[in-house]
C-alpha positions in Angstrom: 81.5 86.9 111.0 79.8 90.4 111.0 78.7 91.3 114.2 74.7 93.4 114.6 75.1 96.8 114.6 73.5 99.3 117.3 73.4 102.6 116.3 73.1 105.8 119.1 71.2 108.7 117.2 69.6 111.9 118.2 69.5 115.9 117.9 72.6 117.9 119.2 73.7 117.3 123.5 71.2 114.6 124.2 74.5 112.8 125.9 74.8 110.1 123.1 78.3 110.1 123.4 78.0 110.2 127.1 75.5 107.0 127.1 77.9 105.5 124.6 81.1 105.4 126.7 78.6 104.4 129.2 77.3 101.5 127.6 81.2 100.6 126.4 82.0 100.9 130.1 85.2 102.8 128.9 85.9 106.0 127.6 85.8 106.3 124.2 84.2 109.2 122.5 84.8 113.1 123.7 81.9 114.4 126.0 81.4 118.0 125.6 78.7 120.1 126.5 79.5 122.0 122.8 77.7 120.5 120.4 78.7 118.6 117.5 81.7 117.5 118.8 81.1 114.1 117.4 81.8 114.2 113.4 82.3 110.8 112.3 81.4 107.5 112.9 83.0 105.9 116.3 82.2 102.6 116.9 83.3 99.7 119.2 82.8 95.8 120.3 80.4 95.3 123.2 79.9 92.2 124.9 76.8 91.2 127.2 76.1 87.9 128.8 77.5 85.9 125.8 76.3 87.8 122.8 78.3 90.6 121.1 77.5 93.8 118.5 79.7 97.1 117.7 77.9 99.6 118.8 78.1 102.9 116.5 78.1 106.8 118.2 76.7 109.1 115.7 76.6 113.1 115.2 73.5 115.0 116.4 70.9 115.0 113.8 69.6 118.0 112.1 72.8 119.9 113.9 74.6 122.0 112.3 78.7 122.5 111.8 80.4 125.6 112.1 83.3 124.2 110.2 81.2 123.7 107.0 81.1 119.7 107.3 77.1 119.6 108.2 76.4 117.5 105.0 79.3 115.3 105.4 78.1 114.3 109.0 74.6 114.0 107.6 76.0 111.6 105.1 77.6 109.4 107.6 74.4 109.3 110.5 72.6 108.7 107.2 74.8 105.4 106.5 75.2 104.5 109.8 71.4 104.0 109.6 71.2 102.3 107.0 73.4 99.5 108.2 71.9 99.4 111.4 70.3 96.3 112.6 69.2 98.4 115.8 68.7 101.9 116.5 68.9 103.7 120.0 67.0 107.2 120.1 68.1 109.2 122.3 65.9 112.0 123.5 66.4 114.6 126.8 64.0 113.9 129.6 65.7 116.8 131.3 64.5 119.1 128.5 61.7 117.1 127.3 60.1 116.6 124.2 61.1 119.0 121.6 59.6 119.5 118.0 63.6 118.4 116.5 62.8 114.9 118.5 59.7 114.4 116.6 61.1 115.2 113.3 63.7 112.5 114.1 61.4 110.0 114.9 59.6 110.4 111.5 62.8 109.8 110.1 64.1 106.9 112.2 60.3 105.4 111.5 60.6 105.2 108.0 63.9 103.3 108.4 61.4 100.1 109.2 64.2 99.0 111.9 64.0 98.1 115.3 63.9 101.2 117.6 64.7 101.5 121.2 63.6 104.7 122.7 65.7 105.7 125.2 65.2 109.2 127.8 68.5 110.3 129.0 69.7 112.4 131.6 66.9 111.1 134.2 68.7 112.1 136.7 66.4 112.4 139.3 62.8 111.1 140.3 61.7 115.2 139.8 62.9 115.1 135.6 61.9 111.3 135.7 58.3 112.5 136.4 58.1 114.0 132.6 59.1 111.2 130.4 55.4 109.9 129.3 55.5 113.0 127.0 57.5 110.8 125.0 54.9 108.6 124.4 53.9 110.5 121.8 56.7 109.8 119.5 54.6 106.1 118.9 57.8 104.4 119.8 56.5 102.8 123.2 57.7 103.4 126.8 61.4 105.0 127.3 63.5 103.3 128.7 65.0 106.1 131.6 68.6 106.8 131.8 71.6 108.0 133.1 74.8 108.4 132.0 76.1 110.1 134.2 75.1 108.4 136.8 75.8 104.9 135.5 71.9 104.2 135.7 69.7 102.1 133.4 72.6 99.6 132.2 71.2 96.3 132.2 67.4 97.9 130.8 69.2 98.4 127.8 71.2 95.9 127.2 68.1 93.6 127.9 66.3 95.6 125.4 69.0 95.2 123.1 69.6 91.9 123.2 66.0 91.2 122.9 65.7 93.0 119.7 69.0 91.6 117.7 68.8 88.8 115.5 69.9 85.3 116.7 73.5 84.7 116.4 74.6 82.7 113.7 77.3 79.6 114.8 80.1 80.6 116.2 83.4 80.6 114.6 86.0 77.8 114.8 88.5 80.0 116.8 88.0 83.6 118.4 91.2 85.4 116.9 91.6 88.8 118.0 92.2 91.4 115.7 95.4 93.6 114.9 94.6 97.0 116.0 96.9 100.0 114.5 96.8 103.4 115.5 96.9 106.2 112.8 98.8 108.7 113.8 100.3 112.1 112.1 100.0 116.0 112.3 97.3 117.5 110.5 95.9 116.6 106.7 98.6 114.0 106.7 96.1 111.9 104.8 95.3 109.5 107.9 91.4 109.4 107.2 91.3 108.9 103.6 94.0 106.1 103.7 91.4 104.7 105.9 88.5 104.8 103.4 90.9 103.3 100.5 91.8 100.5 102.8 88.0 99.8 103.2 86.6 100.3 100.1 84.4 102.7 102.1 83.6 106.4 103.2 84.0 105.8 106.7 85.9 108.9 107.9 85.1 112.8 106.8 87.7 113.9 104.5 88.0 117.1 104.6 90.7 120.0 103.2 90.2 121.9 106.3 92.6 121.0 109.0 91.3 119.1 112.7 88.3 117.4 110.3 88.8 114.4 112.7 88.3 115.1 116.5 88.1 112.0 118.1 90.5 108.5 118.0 87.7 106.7 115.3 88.0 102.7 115.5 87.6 101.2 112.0 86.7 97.1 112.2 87.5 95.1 108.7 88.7 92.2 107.2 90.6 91.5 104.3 92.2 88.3 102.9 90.4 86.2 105.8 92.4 88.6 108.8 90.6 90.9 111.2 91.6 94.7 111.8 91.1 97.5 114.0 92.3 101.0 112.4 92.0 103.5 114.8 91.8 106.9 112.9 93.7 109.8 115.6 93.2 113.1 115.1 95.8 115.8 113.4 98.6 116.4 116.4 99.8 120.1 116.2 102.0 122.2 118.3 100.7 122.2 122.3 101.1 125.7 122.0 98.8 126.3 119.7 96.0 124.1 121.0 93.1 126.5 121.6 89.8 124.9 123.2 89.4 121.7 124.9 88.2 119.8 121.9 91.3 120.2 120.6 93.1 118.9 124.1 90.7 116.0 124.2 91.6 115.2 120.6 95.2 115.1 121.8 94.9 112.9 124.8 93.0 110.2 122.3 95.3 110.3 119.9 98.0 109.4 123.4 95.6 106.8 124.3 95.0 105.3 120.9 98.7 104.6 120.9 98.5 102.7 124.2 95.9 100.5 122.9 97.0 99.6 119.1 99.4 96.4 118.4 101.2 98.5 116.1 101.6 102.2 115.1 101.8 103.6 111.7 103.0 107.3 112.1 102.0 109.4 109.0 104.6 111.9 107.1 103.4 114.0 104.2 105.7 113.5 101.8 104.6 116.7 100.0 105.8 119.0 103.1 108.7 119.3 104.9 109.5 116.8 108.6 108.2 119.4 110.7 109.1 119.9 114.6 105.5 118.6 115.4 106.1 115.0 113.1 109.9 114.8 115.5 107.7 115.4 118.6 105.1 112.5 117.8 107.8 110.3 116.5 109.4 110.7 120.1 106.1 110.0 121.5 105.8 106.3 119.1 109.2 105.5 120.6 108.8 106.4 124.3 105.5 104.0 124.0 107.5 100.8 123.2 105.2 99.9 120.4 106.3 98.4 116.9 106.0 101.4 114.4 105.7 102.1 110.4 106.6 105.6 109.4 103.8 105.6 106.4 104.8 108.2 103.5 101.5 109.5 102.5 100.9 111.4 99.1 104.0 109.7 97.3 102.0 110.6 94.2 102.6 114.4 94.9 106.7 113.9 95.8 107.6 114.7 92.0 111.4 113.3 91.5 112.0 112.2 94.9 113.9 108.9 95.3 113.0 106.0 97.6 116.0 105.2 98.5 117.2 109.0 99.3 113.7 109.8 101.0 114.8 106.5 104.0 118.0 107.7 104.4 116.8 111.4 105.0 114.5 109.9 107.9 117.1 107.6 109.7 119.1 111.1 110.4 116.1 113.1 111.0 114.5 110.4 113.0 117.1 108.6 114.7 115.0 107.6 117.6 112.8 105.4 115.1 115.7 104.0 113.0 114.7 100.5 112.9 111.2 101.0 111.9 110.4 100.2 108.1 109.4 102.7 105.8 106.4 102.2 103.4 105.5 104.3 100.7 101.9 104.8 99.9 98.8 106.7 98.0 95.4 106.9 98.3 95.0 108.3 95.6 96.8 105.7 93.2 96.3 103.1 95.8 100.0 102.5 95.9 100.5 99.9 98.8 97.6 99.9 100.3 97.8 96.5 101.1 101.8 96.4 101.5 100.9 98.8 104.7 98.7 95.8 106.2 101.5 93.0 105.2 103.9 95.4 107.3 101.1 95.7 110.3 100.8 91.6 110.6 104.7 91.1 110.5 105.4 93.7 112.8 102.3 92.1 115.1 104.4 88.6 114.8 107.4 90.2 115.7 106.4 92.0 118.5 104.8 88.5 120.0 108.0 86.1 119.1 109.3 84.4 122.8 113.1 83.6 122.3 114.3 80.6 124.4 116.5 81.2 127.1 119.6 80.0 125.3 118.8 81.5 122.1 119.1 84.7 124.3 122.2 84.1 126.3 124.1 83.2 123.1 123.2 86.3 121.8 124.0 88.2 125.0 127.2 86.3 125.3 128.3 87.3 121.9 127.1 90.8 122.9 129.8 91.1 125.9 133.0 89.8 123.1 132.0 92.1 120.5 132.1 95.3 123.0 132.4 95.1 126.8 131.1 97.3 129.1 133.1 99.8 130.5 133.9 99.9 134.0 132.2 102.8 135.7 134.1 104.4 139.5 136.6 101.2 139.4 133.8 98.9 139.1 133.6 96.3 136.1 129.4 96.0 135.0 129.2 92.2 134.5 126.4 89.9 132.7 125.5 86.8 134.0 122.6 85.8 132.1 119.5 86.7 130.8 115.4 86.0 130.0 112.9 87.2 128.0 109.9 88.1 130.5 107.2 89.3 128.5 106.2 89.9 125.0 105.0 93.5 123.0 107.0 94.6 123.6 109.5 92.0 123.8 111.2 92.6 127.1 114.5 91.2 128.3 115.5 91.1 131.9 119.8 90.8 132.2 120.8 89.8 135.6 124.2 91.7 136.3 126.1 92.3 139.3 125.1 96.1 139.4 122.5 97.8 137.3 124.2 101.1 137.9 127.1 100.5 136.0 125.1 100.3 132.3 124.8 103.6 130.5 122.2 104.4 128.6 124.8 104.3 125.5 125.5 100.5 126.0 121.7 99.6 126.7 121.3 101.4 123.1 124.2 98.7 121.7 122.3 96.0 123.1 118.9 96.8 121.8 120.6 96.9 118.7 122.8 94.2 119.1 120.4 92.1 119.9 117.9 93.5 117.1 120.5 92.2 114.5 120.9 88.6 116.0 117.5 88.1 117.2 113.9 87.7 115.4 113.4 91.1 116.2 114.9 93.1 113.3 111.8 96.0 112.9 110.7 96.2 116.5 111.8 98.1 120.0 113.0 95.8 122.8 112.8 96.7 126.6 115.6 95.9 128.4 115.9 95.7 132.2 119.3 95.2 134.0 118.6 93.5 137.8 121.0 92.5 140.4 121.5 88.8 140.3 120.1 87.5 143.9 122.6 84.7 145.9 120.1 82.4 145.5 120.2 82.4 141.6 124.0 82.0 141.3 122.8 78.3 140.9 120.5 78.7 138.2 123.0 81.5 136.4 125.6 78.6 136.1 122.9 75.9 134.2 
């Protein structure tokens, strides 16, 4: 079911972004006191006593870009508002009312859409004292805010919910969506696979590299199944990194990775594996979580073979050697949808539970195939084992001493038990505890 959507415009540093993380009550989208950091549109779920709506962050209106990408951010405000079911002006009491405001509100007018006027950065009952000049915008009373200072909350979420339409029955069964992170260096072609997934131009594309800033959450459905894509922006060196925009777009990207189901890591297939594609392919495998390495611009690899391209990553990307390999091309919209088929299995995979003597089996056969090797006198034994936890799938061995495993036989295992287990695509954790006395019992069932 498409939820409402509430859309945050404004001019330039009126803290929209600021009263959007605020109202997600999470950090979301970069705050910056340079403007237009925002670009695209950054949305997310929100959920208030029962009801629920995304709620959309927009660029500063009437702003303009020193990277050349004004009209493309006036484009996307300028759809955003057309699909809005709600609109939240933002205005600076701080600053007060400015001709650019009214200009705005002529424009948000004409929309013929519920408007919610809303005076930010009241932070104290001195700048508070000047917000009836915004009366004469014709949009009502203000509604004061900060923030900053986490006030004004529940007076617009009232307001909100006052505003959207009814709900419409609820579905048979709440099922989450499959959230993937986007990741890649720079112009690896992250945001416009997005847009040819969607059918839609929901990300700047741009041929100028760092076009995306911030981690951009994409919500669709296709074939009856519910996705979050969560654009990242173009990773480059840490040495080159220049302004904090730049380091903010980095940490997203970090925590967009964290957050996603699965990640598909982006590889131009029309440059070279570079040093910064190694670093972030590292950084996928460090996080535990299932992982596509996603061939962009296959339609610009002229003569290169399929088969000689995977085997070229398994050496140069060892760490990441389990992880299938797709192919794929905005352009031609070569397996577009074969990249979701390989997000839902890897999803499935991640969430399998084994049974306990599906596992043991598998960890006895481990121990005949290749023992471990005894480490100052000292044989490492295995007494049994149990999946604890699922994505990642993490299996706890109880052995007599967890200092006797190297790291070269915990490697055998994970892929050991990748081979014999429904786990063939996916990283396992594995944990190696000292068996207590009081489980010798239970080691022996």
């Amino acid at each position: 079911m498409t939820l409402p959507a509430v859309v945050i415009a404004g001019r330039p540093n009126v803290g929209k972004s600021a009263l959007f993380n605020f109202l997600a009550q999470r950090r979301i989208a970069i705050v910056e006191p340079t403007a237009g950091v925002t670009r695209d549109r950054i949305s997310t779920v929100v959920a208030h006593e029962g009801r629920r709506f995304e709620l959309v962050d927009t660029g500063g209106m009437g702003g303009h870009d020193p990277d050349a990408l004004t009209r493309e951010i006036e484009h996307q405000i300028q759809i955003a508002l057309e699909k809005a079911d709600l609109v939240l002006f933002v205005v600076d009491v701080a600053q007060g009312l400015v001709p650019q405001d009214r200009q705005i509100a002529l424009r948000l007018r004409r929309l013929g859409k519920p408007i919610v006027l809303i005076a930010n950065k009241a932070d104290s009952r001195t700048i508070e004292a000047d917000s009836p000049d915004f009366f004469a915008l014709g949009l009502g009373r203000p509604i004061l805010v900060s923030a900053v200072q986490s006030r004004g909350h529940n007076d617009i979420m009232e307001s909100i919910l006052e505003r959207l339409p009814e709900p419409g029955p609820a579905p048979e069964a709440d099922v989450e969506p499959v959230t993937f992170a986007v990741v890649g260096k720079r112009n690896a072609g992250k945001s416009t696979f997005i847009n040819a997934l969607v059918h839609e131009e929901r990300l700047i594309v741009s041929e100028r590299p760092g076009t995306t800033r911030d981690a951009v959450d994409v919500y669709f459905e296709q074939d009856g199944k519910t996705y979050i894509a969560i654009d990242t922006a173009g990773i480059r060196r840490r040495t080159h990194i220049q302004h904090a925009i730049e380091y903010f777009s980095f940490s997203r990207a970090e925590a967009a990775i964290k957050r996603a189901d699965v990640v598909l890591l982006f590889v131009d297939a029309s440059t070279p594996v570079s040093m910064v594609d190694k670093n972030l392919a590292m950084m996928v495998r460090d996080s535990n979580k299932p992982c596509a390495i996603v061939v962009s611009k296959w339609d610009l690899a002229k003569g290169r073979d399929t088969a000689e391209y995977e085997n070229y990553f398994t050496k140069i990307l060892p760490g990441l050697d389990f992880a299938p390999i797709v192919f794929t091309s905005a352009a031609t919209g070569l397996n577009l949808t074969g990249v979701l088929a390989v997000v839902r299995e890897l999803h499935r995979q991640a969430t399998i539970r084994v049974s306990t003597s599906e596992l043991n089996k598998a960890v006895e056969e481990a121990v005949t195939r290749r023992k471990p090797s005894p480490k100052h006198n000292k044989l490492p034994k295995v007494y049994y084992a149990t999946q604890a936890s699922v994505s990642p799938p993490t299996l706890v061995l109880f052995v007599n001493d967890p200092l006797l495993f190297d790291p070269a036989y915990k490697r055998f295992l994970s892929n050991f038990f990748r081979e014999m287990l429904p786990f063939h695509e996916i990283p396992l954790k594995i944990e190696f505890r000292a068996r207590k006395r009081s489980e010798s019992k239970l080691a022996k069932k």
